[in-house]
The first five atom37 places (N, CA, C, CB, O) and aatype in JSON, in Angstrom:
{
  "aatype": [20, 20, 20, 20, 20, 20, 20, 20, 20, 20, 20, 20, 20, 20, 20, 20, 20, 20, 20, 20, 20, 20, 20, 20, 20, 20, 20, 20, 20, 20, 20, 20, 20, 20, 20, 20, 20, 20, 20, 20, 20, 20, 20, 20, 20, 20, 20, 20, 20, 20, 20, 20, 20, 20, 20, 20, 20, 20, 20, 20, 20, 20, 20, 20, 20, 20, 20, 20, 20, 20, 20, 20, 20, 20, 20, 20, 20, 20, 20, 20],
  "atom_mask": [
    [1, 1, 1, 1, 1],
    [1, 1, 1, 1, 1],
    [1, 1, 1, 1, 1],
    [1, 1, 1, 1, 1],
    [1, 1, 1, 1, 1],
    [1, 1, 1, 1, 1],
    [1, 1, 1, 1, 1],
    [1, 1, 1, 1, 1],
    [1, 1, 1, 1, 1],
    [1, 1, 1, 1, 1],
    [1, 1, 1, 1, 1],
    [1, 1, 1, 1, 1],
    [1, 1, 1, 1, 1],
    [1, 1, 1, 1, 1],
    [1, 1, 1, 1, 1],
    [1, 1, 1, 1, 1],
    [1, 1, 1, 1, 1],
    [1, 1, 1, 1, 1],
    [1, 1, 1, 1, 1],
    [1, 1, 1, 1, 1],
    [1, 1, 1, 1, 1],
    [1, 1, 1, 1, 1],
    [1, 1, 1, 1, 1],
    [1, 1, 1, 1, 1],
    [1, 1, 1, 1, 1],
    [1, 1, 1, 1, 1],
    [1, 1, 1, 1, 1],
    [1, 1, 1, 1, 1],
    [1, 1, 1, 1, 1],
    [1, 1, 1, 1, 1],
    [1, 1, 1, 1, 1],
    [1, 1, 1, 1, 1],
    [1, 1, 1, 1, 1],
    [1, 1, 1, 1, 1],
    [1, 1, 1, 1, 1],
    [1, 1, 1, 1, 1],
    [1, 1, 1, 1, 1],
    [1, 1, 1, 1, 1],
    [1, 1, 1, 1, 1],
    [1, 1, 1, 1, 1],
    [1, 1, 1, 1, 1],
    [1, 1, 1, 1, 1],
    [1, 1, 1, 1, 1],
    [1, 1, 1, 1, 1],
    [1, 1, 1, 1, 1],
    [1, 1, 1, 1, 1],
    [1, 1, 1, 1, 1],
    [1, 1, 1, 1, 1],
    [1, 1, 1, 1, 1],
    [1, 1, 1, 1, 1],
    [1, 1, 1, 1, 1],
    [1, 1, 1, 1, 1],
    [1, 1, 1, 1, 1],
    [1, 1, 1, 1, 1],
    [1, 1, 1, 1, 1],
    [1, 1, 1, 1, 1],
    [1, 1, 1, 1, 1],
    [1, 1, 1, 1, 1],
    [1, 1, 1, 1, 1],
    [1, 1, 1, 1, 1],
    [1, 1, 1, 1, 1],
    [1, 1, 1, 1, 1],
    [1, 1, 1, 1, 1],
    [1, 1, 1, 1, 1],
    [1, 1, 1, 1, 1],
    [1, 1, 1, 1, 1],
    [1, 1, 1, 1, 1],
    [1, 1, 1, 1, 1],
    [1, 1, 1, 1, 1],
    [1, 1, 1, 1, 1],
    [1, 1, 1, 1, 1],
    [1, 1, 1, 1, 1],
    [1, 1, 1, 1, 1],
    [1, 1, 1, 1, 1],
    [1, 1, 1, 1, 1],
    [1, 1, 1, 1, 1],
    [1, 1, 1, 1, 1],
    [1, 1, 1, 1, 1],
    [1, 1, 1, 1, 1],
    [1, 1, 1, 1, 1]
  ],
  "atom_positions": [
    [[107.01, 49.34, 62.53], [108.16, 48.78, 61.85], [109.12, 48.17, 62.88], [108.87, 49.87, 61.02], [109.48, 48.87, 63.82]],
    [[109.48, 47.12, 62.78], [110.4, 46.31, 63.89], [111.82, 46.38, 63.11], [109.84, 44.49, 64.24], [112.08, 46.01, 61.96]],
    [[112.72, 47.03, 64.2], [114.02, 47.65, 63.8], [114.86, 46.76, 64.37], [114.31, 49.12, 64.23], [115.97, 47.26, 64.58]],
    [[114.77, 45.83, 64.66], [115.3, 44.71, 65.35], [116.25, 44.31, 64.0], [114.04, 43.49, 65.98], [115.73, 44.11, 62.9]],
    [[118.0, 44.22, 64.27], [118.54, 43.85, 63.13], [119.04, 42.42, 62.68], [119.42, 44.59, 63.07], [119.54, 41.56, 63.4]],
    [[118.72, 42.34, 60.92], [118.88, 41.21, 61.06], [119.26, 39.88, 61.74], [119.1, 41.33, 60.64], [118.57, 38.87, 61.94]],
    [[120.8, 40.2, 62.11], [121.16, 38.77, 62.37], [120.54, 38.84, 63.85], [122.94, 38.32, 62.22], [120.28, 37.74, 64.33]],
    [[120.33, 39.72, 64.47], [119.48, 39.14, 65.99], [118.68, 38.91, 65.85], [119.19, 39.71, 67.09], [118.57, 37.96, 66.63]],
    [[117.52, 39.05, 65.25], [116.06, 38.27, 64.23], [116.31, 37.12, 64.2], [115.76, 38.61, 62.56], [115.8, 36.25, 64.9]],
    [[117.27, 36.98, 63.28], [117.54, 35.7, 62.63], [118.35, 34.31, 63.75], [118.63, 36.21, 61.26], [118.45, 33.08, 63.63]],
    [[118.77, 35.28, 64.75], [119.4, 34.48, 65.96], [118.38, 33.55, 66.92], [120.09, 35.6, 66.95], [118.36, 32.4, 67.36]],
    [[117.33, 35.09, 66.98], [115.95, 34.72, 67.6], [115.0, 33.52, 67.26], [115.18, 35.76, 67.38], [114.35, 32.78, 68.0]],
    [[115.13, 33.58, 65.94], [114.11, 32.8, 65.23], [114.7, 31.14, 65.16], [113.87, 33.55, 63.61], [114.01, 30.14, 65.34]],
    [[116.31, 31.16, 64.8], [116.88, 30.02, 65.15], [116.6, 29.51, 66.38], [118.07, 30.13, 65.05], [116.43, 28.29, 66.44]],
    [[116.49, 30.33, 67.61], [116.5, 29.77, 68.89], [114.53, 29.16, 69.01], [117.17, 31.25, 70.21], [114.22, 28.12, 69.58]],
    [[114.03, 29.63, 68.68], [112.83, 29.51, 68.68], [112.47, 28.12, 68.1], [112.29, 30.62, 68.04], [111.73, 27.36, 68.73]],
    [[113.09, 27.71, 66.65], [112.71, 26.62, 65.73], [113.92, 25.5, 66.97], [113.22, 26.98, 63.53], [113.11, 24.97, 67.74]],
    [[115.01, 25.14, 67.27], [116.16, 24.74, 67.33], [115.58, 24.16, 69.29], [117.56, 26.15, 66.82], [115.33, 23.0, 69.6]],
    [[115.52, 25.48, 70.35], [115.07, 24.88, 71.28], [113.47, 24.76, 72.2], [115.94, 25.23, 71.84], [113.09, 24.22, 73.24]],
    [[112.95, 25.46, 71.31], [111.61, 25.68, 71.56], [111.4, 25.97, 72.91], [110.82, 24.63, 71.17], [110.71, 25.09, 73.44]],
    [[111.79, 27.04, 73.82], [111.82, 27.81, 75.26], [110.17, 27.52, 75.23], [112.49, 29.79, 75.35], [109.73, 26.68, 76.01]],
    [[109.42, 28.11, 74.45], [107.9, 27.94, 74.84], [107.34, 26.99, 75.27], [107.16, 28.1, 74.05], [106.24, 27.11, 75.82]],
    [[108.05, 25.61, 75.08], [107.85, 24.49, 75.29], [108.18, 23.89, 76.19], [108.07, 24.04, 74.65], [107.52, 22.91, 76.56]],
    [[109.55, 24.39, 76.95], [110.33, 23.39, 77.98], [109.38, 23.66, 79.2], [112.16, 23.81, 78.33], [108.63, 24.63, 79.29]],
    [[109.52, 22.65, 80.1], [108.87, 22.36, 81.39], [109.32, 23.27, 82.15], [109.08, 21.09, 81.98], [108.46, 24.11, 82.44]],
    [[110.23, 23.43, 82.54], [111.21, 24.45, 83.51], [112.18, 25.43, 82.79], [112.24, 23.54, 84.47], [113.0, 24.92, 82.03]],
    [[112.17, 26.72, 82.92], [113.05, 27.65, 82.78], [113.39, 28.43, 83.65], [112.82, 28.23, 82.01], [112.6, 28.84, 84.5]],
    [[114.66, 28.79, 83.58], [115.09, 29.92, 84.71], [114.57, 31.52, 84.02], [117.12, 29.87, 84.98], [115.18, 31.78, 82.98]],
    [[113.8, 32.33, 84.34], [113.9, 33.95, 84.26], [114.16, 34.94, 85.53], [112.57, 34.4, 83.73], [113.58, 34.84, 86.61]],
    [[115.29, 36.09, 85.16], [115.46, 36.99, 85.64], [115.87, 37.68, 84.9], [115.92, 36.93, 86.46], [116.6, 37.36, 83.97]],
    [[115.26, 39.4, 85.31], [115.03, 40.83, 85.23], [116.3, 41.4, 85.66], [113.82, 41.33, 86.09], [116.92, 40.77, 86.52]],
    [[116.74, 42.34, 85.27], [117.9, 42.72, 86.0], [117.69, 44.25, 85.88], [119.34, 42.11, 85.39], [117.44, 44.46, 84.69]],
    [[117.68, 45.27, 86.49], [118.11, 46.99, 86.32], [119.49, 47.23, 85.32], [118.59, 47.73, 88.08], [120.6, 46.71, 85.18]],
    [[118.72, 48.3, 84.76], [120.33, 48.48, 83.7], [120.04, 49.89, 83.18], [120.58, 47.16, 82.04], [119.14, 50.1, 82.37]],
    [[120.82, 50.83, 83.66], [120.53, 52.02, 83.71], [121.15, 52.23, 81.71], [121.44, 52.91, 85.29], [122.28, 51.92, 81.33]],
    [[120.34, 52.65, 81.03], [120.85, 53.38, 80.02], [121.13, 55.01, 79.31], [120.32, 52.88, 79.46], [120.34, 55.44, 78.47]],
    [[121.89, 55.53, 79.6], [121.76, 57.31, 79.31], [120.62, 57.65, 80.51], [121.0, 57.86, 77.33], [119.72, 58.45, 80.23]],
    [[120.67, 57.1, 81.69], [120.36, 57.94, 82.75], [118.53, 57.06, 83.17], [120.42, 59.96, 82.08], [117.93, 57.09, 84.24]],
    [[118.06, 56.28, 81.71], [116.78, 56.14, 82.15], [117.08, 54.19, 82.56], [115.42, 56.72, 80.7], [117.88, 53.43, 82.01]],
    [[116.38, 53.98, 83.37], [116.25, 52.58, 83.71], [115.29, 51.76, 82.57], [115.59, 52.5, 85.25], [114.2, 51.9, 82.01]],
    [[116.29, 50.94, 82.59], [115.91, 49.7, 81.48], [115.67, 48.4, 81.94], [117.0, 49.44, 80.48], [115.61, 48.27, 83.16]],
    [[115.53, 47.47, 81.26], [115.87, 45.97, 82.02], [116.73, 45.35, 81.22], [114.64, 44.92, 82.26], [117.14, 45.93, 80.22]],
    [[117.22, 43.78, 81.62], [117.63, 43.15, 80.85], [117.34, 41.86, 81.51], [118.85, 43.52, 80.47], [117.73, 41.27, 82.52]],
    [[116.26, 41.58, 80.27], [115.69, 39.98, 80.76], [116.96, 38.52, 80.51], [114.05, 39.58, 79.5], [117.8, 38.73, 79.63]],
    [[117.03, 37.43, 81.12], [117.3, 36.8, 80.99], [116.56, 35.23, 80.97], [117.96, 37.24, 81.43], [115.97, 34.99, 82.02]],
    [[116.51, 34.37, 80.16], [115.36, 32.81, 80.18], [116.55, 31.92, 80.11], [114.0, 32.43, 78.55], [117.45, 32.13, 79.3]],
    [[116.56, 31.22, 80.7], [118.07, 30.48, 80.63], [117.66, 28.72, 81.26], [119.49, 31.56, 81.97], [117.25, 28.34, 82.36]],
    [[118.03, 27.91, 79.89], [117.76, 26.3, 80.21], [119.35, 25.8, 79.87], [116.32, 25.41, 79.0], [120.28, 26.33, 79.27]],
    [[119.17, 24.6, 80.51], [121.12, 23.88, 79.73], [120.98, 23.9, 77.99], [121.56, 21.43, 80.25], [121.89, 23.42, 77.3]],
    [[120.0, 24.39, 77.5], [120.2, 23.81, 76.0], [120.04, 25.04, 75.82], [119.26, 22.66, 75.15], [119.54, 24.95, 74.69]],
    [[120.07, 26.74, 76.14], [119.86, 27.74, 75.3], [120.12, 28.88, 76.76], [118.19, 27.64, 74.33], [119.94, 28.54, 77.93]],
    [[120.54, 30.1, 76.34], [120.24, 31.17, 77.3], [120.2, 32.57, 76.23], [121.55, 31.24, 78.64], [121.05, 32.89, 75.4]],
    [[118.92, 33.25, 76.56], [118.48, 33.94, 75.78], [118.56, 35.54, 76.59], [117.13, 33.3, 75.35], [118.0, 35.61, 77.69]],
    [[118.9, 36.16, 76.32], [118.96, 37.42, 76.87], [118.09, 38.52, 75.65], [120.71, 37.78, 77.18], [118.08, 38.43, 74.42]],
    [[117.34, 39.67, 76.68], [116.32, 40.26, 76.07], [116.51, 41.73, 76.75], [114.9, 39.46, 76.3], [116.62, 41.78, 77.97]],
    [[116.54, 42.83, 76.03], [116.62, 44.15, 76.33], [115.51, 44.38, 76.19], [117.41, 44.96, 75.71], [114.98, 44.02, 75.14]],
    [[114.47, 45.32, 77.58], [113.51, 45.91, 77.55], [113.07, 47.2, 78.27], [112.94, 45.14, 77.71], [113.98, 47.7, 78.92]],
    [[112.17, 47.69, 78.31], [111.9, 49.04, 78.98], [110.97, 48.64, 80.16], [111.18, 50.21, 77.93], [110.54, 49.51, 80.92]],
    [[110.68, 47.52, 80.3], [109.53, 47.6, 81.63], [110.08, 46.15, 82.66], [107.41, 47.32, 80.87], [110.92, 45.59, 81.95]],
    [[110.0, 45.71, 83.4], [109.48, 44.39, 84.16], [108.27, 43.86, 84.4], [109.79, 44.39, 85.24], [107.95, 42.99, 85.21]],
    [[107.54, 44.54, 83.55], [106.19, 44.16, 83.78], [106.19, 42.92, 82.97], [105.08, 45.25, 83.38], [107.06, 42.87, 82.1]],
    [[105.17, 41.63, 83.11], [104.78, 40.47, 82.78], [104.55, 40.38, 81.66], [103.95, 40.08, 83.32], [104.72, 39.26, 81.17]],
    [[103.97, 41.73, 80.56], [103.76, 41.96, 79.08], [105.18, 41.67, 78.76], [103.16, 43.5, 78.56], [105.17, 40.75, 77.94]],
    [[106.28, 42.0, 79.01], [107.39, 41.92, 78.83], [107.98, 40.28, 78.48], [107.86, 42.59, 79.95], [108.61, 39.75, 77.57]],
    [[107.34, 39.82, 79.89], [107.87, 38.1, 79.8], [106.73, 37.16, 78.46], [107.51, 37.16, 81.92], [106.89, 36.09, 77.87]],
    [[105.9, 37.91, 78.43], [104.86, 36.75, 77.53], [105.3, 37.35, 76.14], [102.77, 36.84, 77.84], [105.14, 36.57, 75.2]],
    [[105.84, 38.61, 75.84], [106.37, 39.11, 74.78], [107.64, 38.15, 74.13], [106.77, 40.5, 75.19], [107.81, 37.88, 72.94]],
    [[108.39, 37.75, 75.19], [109.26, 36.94, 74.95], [109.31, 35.49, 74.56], [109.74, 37.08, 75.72], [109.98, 34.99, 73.66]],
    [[108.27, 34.75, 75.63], [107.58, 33.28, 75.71], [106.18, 32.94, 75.23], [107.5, 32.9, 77.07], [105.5, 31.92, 75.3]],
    [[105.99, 34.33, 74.63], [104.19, 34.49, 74.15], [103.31, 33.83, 75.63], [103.71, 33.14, 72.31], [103.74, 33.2, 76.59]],
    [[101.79, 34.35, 75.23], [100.82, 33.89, 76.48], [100.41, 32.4, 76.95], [99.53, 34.47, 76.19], [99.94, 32.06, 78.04]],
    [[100.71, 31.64, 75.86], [100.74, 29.95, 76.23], [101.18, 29.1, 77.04], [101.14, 29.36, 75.56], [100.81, 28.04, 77.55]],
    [[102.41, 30.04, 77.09], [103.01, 29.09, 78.13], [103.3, 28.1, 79.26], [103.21, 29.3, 78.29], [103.78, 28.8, 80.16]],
    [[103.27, 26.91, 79.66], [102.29, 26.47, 80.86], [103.33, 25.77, 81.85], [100.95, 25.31, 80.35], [103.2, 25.04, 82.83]],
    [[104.33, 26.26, 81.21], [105.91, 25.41, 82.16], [106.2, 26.13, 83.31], [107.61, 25.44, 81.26], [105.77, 27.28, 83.35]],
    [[106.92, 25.65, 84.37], [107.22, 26.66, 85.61], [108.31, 27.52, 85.24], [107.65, 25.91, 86.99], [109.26, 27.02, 84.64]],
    [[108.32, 28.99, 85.56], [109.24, 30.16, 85.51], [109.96, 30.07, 86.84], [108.46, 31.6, 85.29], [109.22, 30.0, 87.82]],
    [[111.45, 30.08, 87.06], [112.4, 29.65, 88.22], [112.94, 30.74, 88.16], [113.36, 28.42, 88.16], [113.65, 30.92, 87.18]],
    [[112.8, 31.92, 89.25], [113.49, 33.26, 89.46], [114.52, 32.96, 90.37], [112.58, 34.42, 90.01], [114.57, 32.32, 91.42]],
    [[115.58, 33.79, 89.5], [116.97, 33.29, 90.24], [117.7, 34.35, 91.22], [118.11, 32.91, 89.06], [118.74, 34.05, 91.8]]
  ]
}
């Protein structure tokens, strides 16, 4: 069951139809540490001039980034 609440769904899904990140040639991503109630978290960031998308997760692992941009992707990732 995805507990993800509405209007951030619905934020998501706008950003998805509106700038299509999966698509652009170049994006900026960075990971950041973010301690929550003691356990380490992340907080992704994908960031172009037409959109910046921020993403709460539990790993830095790469499942993480294609979770976000799905596995298609074929544009360059710019770590900042």
């Amino acid at each position: 069951m995805d507990e993800t609440p509405w209007p951030v769904k619905g934020l998501k899904e706008w950003l998805w139809v509106i700038a299509h990140p999966q698509d652009q040639p170049n994006i900026h991503v960075d990971e950041t540490p973010w301690p929550v109630k003691g356990l380490k978290e992340w907080l992704w960031v994908i960031a172009h001039p037409q959109f910046c998308l921020f993403q709460a997760a539990d790993t830095r692992s790469r499942a993480e980034l294609e979770a976000i941009l799905g596995t298609e992707y074929t544009g360059v990732h710019r770590a900042r």
